[in-house]
C-alpha positions as a printed Julia matrix, in Angstrom:
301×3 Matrix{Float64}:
 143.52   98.27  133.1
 141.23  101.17  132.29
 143.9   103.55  132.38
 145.94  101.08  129.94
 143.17  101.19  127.76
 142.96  104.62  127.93
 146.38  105.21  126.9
 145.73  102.79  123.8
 142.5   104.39  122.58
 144.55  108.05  123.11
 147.55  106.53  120.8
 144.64  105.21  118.35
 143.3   109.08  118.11
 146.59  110.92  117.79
 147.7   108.37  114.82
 144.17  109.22  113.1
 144.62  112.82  113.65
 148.66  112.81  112.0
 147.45  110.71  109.03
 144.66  113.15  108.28
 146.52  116.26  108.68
 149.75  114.4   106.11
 146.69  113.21  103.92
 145.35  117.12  104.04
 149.12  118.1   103.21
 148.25  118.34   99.33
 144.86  120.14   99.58
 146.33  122.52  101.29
 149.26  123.21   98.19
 145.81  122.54   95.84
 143.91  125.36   97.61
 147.34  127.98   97.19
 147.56  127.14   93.81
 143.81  127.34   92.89
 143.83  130.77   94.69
 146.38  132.44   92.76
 145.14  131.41   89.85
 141.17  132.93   90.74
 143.24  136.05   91.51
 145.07  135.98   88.19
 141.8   134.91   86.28
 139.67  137.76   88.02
 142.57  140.85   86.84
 142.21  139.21   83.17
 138.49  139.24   83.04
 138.33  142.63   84.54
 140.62  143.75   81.64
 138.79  141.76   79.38
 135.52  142.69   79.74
 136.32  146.63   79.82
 138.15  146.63   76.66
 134.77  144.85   75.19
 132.42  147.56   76.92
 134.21  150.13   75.36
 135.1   149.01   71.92
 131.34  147.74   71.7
 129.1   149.76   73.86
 130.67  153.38   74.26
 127.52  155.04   74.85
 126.84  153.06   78.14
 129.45  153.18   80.01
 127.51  153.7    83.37
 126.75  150.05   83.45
 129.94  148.5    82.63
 130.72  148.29   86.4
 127.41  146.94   86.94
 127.75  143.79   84.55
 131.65  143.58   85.84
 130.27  143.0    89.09
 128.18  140.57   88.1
 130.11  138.43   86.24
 132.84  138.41   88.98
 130.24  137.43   91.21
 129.09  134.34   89.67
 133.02  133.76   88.72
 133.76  133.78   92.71
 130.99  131.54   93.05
 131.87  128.78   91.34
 135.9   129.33   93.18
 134.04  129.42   96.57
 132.52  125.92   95.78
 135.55  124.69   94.44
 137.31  125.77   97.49
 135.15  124.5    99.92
 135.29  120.54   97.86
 139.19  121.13   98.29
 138.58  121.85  102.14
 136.32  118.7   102.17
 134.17  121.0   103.73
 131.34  120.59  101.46
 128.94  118.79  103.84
 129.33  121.21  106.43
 128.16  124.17  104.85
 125.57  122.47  103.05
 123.74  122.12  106.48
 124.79  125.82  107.55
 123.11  127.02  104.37
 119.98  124.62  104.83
 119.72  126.47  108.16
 120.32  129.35  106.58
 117.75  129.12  104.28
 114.66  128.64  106.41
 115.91  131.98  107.91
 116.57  133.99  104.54
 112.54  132.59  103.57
 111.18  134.15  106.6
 113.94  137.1   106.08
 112.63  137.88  102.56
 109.36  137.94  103.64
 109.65  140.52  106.62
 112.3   142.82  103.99
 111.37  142.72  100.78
 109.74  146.29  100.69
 113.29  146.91  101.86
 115.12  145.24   99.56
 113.08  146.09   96.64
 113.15  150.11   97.42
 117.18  149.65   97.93
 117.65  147.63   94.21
 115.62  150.27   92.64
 117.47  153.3    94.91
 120.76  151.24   93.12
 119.41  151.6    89.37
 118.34  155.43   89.94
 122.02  156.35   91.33
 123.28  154.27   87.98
 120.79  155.83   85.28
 120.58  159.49   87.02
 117.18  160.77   85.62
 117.18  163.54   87.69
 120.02  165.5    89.88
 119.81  167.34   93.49
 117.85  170.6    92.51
 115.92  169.6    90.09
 112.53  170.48   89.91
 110.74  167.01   89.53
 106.95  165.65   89.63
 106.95  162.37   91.44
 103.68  160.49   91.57
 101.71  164.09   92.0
 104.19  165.69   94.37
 105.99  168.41   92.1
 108.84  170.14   93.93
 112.72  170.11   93.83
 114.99  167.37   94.83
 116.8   167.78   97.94
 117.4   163.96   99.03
 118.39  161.14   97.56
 118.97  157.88   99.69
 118.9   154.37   99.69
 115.58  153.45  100.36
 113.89  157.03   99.37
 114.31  159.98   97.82
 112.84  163.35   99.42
 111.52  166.64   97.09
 111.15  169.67   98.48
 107.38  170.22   97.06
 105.92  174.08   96.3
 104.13  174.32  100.06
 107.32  174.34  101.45
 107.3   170.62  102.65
 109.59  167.71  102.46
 107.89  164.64  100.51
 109.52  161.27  100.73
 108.98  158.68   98.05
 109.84  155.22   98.03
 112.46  154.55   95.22
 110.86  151.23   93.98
 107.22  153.98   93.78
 109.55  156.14   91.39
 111.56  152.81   89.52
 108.01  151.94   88.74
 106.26  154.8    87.84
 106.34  157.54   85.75
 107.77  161.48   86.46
 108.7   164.19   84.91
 111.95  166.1    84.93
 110.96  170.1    84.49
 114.89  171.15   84.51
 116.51  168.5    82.23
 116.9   170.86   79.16
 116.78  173.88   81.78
 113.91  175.39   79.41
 110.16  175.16   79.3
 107.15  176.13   76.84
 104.45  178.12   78.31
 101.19  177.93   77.32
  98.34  180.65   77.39
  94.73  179.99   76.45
  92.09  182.62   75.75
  88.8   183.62   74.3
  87.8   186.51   71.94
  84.71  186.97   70.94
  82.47  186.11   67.56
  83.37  189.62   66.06
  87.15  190.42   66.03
  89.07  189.96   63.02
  91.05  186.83   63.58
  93.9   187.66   61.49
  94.8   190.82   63.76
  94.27  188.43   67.2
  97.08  186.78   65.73
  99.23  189.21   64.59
  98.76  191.2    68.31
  99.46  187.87   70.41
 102.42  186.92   68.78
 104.19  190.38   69.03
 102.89  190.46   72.47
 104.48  187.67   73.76
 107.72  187.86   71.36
 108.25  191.43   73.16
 108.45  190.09   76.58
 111.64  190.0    78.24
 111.75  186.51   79.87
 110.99  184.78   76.04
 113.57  183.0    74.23
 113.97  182.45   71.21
 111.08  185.03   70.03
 110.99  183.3    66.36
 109.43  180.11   67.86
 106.53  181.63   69.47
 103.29  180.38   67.8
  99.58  181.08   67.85
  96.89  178.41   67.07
  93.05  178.73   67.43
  91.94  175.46   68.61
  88.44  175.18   68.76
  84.69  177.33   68.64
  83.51  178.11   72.02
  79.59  178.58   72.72
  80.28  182.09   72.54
  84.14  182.8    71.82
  87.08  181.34   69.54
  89.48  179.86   71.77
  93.09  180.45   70.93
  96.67  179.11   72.32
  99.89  181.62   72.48
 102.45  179.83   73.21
 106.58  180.73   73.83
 110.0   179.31   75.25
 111.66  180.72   78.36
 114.83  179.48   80.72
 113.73  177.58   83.43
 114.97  176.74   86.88
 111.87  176.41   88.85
 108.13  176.45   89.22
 108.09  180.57   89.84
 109.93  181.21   86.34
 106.65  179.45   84.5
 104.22  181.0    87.06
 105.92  184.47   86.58
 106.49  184.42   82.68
 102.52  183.16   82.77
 101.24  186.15   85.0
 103.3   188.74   82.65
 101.8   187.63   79.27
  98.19  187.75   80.65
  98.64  190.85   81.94
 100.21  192.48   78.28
  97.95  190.35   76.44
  94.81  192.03   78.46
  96.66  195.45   77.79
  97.45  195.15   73.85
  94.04  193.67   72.97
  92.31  196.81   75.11
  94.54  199.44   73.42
  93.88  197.32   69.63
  90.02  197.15   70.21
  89.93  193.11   70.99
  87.49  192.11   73.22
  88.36  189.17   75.75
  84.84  187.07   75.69
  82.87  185.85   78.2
  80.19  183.58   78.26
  76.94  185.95   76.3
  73.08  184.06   76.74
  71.06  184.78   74.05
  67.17  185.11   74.91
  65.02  184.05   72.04
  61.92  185.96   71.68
  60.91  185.49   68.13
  60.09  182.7    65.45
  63.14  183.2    63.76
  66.0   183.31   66.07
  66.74  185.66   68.64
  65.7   189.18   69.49
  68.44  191.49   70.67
  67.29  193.41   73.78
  69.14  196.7    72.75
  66.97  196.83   69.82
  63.77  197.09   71.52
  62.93  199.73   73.21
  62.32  198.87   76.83
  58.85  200.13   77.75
  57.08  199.12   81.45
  53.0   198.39   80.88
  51.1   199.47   84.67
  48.83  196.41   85.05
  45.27  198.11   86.32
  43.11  196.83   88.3
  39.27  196.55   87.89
């Protein structure tokens, strides 16, 4: 009896299981056709989109692959959920991504330094602001760029050590970029004192600096005085030269102290330095080199 049952309850199964797969029959044609049209529908968009970039927004052309992505993305998104209602498989991954979900929570949590250095590391490679060799100053670490990964980016820095920054540190701060136009302005402030004709500083610095072989450019070289020291006017000299790292400034620097320092000896222009004045009289000061200076022997009683 049991096994005739059995038998029956087998039978019962195997019907259920035929008329299911013949009822599945037309999702199965449904699925092929939805397919190849997704495939046709993603090469139209693709051509689509890129003849809209370009006709529209020529000058940014590094992110039309970016926004293609994108849009495919949420395209095969909405195909994937289609797919899966065809597949009457709906329900099923609904509780796969519930599951899913309490994990990605806790995921996010424990990676989102991660994540958030490896988006930004994404937007640098796409925007370039600075290329391998560059010389760079990254949230106070100035040196060239020898690394550029994923999750950080490492610069060579002037001691002669490797410093790694965090991309998402660098996507959210701000740096400088000494080699973009591969030239540089260097700047040279100095003092001369309350009795040189100002006119001649001028006319000394400028030919001074113009003369120097590492200046470009010798017409745009400039001179300003920019303020009245306690006991000097204060002066900038200023001048363009090519630049491919940090010794090229510190070297053009060095050479235009040392010829300024030369022409103003050899001119008569006297580099200040701080003076104090004593004041021994009512009226203003007393100048000691116009006293004689005399000693007075105290005697004693």
């Amino acid at each position: 009896m049991d096994s005739f049952a059995s038998i029956i309850y087998l039978k019962e199964v195997l019907e259920k299981w035929v008329k299911g797969i013949i009822s599945f029959i037309p999702n199965i044609f449904t699925l092929f056709i939805v397919l190849i049209i997704a495939k046709f529908c993603t090469g139209y968009i693709c051509k689509l989109f890129r003849c809209y970039f370009k006709n529209r927004f020529p000058k940014y052309s590094q992110f039309q692959n970016l926004f293609m992505y994108i849009i495919l993305s949420i395209f095969w998104l909405f195909m994937t959920l289609l797919i899966l209602d065809i597949l009457r498989l709906t329900g099923f991954v609904t509780h796969i991504l519930a599951g899913a979900g309490i994990i990605g929570v806790i995921g996010g949590f424990a990676l989102k330094d991660v994540v958030s250095n490896a988006f930004a590391g994404f937007l640098i490679r796409i925007q370039r602001p600075f290329k391998y060799g560059d010389w760079v100053n990254i949230s106070g670490y100035e040196g060239t760029v020898e690394y550029q990964g994923m999750l950080m980016t490492g610069l060579k820095t002037i001691q002669g050590e490797m410093a790694y920054i965090p991309n998402q540190t660098i996507f959210d701060t701000s740096y400088l970029n000494y080699s973009k136009f591969g030239t540089i302005m260097v700047i040279v402030q100095i003092g001369i004192s309350y009795g040189d004709y100002l006119e001649k500083v001028e006319e000394v610095a400028l030919k001074t600096v113009r003369s120097l072989p590492m200046t470009i450019t010798p017409e745009e070289a400039d001179f300003y005085f920019i303020n009245i020291g306690g006991s000097t006017y204060n002066f900038q000299v200023r001048f363009w030269i090519n630049y491919t790292g940090r010794n090229d400034y510190l070297a053009a620097t060095n050479a235009a102290i040392q010829a300024l320092k030369l022409a103003f000896e050899k001119e008569g222009i006297m580099v200040a330095y701080n003076v104090l004045t004593l004041d021994f009289g009512g009226k203003g000061g007393v100048n000691l080199y116009d006293k004689p200076i005399s000693f007075v022997e105290k005697k004693e009683d």
